[in-house]
KEKE-3310 file (N, C-alpha, C; in steps of 0.2 Angstrom, whole numbers, plus 5000, padded with zeros to 4 digits):
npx = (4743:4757:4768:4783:4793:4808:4811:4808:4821:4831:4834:4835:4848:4852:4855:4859:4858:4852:4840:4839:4825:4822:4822:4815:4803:4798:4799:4789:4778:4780:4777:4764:4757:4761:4756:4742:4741:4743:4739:4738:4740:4739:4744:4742:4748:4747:4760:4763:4779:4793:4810:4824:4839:4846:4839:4821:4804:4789:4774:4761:4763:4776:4784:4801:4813:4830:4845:4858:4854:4838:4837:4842:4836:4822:4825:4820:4805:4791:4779:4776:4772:4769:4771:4765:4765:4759:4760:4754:4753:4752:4759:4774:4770:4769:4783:4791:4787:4791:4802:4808:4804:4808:4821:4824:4813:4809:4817:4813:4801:4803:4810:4799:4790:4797:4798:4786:4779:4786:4783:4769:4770:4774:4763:4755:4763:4761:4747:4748:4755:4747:4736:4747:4749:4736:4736:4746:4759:4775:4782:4796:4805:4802:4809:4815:4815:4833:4838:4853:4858:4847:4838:4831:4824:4813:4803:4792:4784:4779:4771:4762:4758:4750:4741:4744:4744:4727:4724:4731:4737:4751:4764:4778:4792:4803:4814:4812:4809:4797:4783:4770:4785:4788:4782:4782:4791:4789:4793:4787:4793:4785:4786:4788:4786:4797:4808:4809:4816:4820:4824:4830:4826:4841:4849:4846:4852:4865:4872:4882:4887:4878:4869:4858:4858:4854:4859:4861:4861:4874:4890:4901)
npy = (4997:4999:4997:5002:5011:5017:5008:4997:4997:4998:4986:4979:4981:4992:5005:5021:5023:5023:5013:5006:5009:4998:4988:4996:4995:4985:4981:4990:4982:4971:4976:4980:4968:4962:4968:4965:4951:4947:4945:4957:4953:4957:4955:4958:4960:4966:4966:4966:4969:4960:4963:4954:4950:4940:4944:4946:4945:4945:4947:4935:4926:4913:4916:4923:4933:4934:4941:4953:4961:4965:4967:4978:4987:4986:4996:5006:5003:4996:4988:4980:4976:4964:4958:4951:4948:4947:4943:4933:4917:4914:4925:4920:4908:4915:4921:4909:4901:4911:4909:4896:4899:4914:4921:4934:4940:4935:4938:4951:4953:4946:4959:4967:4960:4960:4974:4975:4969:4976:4989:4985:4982:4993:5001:4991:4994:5008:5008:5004:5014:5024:5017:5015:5028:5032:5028:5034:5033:5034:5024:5012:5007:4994:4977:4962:4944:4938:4950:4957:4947:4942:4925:4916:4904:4908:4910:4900:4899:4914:4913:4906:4913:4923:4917:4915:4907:4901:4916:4924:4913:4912:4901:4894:4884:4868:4872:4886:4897:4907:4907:4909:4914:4925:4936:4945:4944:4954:4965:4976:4991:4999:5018:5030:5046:5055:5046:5041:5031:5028:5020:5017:5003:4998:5004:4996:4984:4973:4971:4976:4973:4972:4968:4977:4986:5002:5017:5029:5027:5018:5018:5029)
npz = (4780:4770:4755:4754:4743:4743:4755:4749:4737:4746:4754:4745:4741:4735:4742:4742:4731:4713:4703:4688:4674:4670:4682:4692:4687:4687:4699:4704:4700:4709:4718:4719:4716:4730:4738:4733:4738:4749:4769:4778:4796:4813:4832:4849:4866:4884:4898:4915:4920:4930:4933:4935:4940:4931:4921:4913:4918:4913:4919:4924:4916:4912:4905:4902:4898:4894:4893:4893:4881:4880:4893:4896:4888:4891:4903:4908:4909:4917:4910:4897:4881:4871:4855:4839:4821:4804:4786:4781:4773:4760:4755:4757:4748:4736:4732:4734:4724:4713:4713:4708:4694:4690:4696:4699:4700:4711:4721:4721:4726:4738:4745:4745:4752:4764:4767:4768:4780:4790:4787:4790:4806:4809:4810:4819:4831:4831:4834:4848:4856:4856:4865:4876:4879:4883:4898:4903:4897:4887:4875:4870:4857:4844:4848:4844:4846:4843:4841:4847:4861:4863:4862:4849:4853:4861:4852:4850:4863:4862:4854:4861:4872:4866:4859:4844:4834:4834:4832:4822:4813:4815:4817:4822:4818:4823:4821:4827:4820:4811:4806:4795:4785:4783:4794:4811:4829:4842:4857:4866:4877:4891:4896:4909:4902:4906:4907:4894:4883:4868:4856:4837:4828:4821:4829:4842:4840:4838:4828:4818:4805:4797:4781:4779:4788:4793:4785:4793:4805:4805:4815:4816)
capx = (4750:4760:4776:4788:4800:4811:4815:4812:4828:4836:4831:4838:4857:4854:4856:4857:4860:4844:4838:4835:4819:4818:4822:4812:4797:4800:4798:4785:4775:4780:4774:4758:4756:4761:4746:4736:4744:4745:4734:4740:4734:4743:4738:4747:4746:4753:4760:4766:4786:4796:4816:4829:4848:4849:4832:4813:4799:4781:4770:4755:4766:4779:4788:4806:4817:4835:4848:4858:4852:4832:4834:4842:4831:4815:4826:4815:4797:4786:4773:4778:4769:4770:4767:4767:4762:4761:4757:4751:4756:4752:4766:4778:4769:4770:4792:4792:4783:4794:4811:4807:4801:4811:4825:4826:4805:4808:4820:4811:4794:4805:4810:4794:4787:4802:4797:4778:4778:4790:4777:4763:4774:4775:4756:4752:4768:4758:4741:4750:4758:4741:4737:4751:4747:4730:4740:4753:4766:4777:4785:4802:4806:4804:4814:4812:4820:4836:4843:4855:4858:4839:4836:4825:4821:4805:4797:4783:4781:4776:4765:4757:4753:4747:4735:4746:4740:4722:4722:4733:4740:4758:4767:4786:4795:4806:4821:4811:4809:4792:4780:4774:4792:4786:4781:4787:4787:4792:4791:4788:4790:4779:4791:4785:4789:4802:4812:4810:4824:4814:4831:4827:4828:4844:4854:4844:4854:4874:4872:4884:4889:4874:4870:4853:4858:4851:4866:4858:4863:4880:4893:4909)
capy = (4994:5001:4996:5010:5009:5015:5001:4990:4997:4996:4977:4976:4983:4999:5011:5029:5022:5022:5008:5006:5007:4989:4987:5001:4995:4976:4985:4995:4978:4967:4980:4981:4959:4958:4972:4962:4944:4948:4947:4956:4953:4958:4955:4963:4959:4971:4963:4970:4965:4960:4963:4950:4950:4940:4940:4951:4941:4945:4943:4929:4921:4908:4917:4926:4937:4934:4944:4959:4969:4967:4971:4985:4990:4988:4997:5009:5000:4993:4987:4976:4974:4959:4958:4948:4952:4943:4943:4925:4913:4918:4929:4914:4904:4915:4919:4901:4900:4915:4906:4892:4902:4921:4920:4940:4944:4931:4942:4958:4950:4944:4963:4971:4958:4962:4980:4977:4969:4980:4993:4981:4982:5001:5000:4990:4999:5016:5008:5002:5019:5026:5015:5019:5039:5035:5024:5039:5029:5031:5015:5011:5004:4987:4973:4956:4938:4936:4955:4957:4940:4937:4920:4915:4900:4910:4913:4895:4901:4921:4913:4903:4917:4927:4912:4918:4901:4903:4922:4926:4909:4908:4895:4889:4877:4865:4876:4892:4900:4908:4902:4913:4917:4935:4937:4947:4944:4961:4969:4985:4992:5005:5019:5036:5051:5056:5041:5040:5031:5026:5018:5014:4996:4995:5006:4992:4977:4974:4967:4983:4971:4970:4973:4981:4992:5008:5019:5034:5022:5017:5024:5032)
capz = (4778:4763:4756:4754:4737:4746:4759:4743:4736:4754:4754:4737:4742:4732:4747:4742:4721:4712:4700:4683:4676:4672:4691:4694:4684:4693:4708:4707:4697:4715:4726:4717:4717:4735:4742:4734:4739:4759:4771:4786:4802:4820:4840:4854:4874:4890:4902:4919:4921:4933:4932:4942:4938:4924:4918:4913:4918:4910:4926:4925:4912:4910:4898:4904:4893:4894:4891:4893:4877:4882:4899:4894:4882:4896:4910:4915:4909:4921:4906:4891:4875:4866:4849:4832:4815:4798:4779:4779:4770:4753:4753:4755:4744:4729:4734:4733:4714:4709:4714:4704:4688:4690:4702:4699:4705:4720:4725:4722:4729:4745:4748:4745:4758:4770:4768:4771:4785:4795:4787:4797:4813:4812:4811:4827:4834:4834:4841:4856:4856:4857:4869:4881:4880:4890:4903:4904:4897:4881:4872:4867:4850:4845:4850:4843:4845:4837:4842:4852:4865:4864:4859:4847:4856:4865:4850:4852:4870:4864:4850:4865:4877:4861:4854:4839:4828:4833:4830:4815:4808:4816:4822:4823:4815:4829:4826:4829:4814:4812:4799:4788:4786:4784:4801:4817:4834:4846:4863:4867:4884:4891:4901:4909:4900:4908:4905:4887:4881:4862:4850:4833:4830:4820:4837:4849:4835:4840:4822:4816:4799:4795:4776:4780:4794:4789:4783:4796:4810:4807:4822:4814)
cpx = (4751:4766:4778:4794:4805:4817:4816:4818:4833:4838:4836:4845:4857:4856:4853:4856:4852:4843:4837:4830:4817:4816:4815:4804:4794:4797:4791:4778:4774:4776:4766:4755:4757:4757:4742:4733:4741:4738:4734:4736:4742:4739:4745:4744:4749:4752:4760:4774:4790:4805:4821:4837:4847:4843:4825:4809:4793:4779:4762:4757:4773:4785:4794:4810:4823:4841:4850:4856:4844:4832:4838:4839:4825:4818:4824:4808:4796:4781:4777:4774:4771:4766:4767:4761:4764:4756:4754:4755:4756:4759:4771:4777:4772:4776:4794:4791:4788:4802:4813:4806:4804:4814:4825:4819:4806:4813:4819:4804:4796:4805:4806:4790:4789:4798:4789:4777:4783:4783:4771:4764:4772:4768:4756:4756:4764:4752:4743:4753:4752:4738:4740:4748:4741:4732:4744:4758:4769:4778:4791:4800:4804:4809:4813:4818:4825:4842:4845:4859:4851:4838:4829:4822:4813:4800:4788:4781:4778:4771:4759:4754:4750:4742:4736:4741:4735:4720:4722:4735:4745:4760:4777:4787:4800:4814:4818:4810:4800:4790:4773:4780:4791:4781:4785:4786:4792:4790:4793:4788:4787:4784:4787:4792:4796:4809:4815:4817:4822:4825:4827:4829:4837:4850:4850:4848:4863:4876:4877:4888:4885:4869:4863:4851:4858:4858:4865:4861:4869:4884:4897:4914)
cpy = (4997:4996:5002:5010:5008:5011:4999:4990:4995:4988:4975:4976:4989:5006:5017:5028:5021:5017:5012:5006:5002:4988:4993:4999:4987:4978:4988:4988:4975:4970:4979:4971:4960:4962:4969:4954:4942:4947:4947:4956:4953:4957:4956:4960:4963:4965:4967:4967:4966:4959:4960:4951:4948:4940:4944:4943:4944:4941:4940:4925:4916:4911:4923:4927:4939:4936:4949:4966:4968:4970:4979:4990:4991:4992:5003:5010:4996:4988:4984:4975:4968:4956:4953:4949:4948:4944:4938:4922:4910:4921:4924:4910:4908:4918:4911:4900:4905:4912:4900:4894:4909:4922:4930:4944:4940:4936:4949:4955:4949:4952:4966:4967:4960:4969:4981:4975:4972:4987:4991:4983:4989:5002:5000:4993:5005:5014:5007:5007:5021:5023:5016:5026:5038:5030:5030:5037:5033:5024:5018:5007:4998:4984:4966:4952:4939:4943:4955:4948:4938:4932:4920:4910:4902:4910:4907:4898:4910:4919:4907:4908:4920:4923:4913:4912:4902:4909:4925:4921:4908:4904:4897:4883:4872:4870:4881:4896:4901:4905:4905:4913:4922:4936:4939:4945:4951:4960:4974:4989:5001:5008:5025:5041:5052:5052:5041:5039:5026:5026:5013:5009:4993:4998:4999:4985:4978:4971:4972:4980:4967:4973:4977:4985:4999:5012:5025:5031:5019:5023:5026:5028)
cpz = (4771:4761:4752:4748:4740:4749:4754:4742:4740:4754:4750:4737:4739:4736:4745:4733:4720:4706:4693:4680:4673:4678:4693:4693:4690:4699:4710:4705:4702:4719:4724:4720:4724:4742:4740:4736:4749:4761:4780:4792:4810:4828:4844:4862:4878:4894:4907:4919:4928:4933:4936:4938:4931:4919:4917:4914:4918:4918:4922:4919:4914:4907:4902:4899:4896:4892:4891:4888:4879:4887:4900:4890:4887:4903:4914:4911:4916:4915:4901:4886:4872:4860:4842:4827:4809:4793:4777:4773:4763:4750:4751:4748:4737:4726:4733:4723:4711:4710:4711:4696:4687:4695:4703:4704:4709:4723:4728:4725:4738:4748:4748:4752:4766:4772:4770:4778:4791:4792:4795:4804:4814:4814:4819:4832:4839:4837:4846:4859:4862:4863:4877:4883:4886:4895:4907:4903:4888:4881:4870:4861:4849:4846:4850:4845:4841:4838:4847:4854:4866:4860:4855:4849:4859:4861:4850:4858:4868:4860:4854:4868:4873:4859:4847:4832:4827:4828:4824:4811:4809:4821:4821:4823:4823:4830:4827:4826:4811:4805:4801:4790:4786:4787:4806:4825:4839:4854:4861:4874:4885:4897:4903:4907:4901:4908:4899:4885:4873:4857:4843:4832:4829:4827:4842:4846:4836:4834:4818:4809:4795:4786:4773:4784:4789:4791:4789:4802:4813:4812:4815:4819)
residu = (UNK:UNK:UNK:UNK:UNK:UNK:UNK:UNK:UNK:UNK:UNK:UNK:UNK:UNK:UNK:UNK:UNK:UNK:UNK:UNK:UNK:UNK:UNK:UNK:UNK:UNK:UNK:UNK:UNK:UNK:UNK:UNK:UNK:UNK:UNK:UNK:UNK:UNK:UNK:UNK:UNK:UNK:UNK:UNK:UNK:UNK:UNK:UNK:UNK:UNK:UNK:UNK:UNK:UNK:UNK:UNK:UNK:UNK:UNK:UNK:UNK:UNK:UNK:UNK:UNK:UNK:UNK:UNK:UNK:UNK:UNK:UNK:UNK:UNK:UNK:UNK:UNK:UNK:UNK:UNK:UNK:UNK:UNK:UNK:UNK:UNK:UNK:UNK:UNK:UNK:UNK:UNK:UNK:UNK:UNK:UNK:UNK:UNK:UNK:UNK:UNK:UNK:UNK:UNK:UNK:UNK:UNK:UNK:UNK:UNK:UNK:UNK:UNK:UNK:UNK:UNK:UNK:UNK:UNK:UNK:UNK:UNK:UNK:UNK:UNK:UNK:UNK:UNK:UNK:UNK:UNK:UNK:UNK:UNK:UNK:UNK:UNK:UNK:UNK:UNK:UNK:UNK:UNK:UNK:UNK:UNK:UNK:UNK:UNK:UNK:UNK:UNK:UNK:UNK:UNK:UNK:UNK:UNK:UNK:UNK:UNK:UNK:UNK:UNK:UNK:UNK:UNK:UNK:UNK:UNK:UNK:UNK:UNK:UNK:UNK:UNK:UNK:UNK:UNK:UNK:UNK:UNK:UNK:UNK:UNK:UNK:UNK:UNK:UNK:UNK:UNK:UNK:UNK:UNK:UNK:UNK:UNK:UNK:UNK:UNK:UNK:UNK:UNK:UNK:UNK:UNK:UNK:UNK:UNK:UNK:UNK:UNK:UNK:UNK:UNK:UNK:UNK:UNK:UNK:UNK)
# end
């Protein structure tokens, strides 16, 4: 896992503009505190899936995936990954201590965390990649709760079939809201070749006013 200045800026609202190097220096002071704060950990599961009219259902689970942007997204997987990944609960804590004492570093602390754990994601991303290839599958993008018409109501039920708590330390709060808050949860479907239909997350997001949609992305 890295974090990427970059995104941070991204995070931050600066786009394509570059920072000052107070900002800059800030930036670069977060990034260093919050690699050594974290303490990523990720776990992944395949399923086999089943597709019905309004609905994907993970076979030898309980768990079904509702809505027309998923079942678009897996519509020509057989295989599912599902995943979550988090910085622990560190990271929270010391966003919490800086928004109380430096509203300016809780802000750069938040972005640099955004930015690591989507690092993280890309990470366990590419091992289940890996994975797939000796299957003979690719993968599609990620696809989390929340995009789209996916509800985030599933996410206690994916950190059940994962033993997310035991594993990594996640849970969800009663509205659904993961904890760490810098935590993801994804699928990923597995397609053959020739299918490949791989969209990077912010094209799989109908979020198009959204002020971290990568500017590469936007339609015209």
């Amino acid at each position: 896992m890295d974090i990427d200045k970059k995104e941070v800026l991204r995070y931050l609202g600066y786009k394509n503009n570059s920072a000052d190097k107070q900002t800059s220096d800030l930036i670069d002071e977060c990034i260093d505190e919050m690699m050594k704060i974290s303490k990523p950990k990720y776990i992944y599961k395949i399923f086999d899936i089943k597709k019905e009219q309004e609905q994907v259902n993970l076979l030898n689970t309980t768990l079904s995936l509702k809505g027309k942007n998923i079942k678009n997204h897996l519509k020509f997987s057989s295989k599912c990954s599902v995943m979550a990944a988090t910085l622990g609960i560190e990271a929270d804590r010391q966003i919490s201590i800086y928004s109380n004492l430096n509203l300016s570093k809780a802000l750069v602390m938040d972005s640099c965390a955004t930015a690591a754990i989507e690092s993280l994601c890309d990470m366990a991303q590419e091992e289940i990649k890996e994975y797939a290839k000796t299957l003979g599958f690719n993968i599609t993008g990620r696809f989390s709760p929340g995009y789209g018409d996916l509800s985030i109501e599933i996410q206690p039920e994916i950190i059940n079939i994962l033993d997310a708590y035991k594993k990594i330390g996640l849970t969800a709060t009663e509205s659904c809201i993961l904890i760490p808050r810098k935590s993801v949860t994804a699928f990923i479907g597995f397609q053959k070749p020739k299918n490949c239909d791989v969209k990077p997350n912010c094209l799989s997001c109908n979020k198009n006013n959204c002020e971290y949609r990568r500017s590469d992305y936007i339609s015209e």
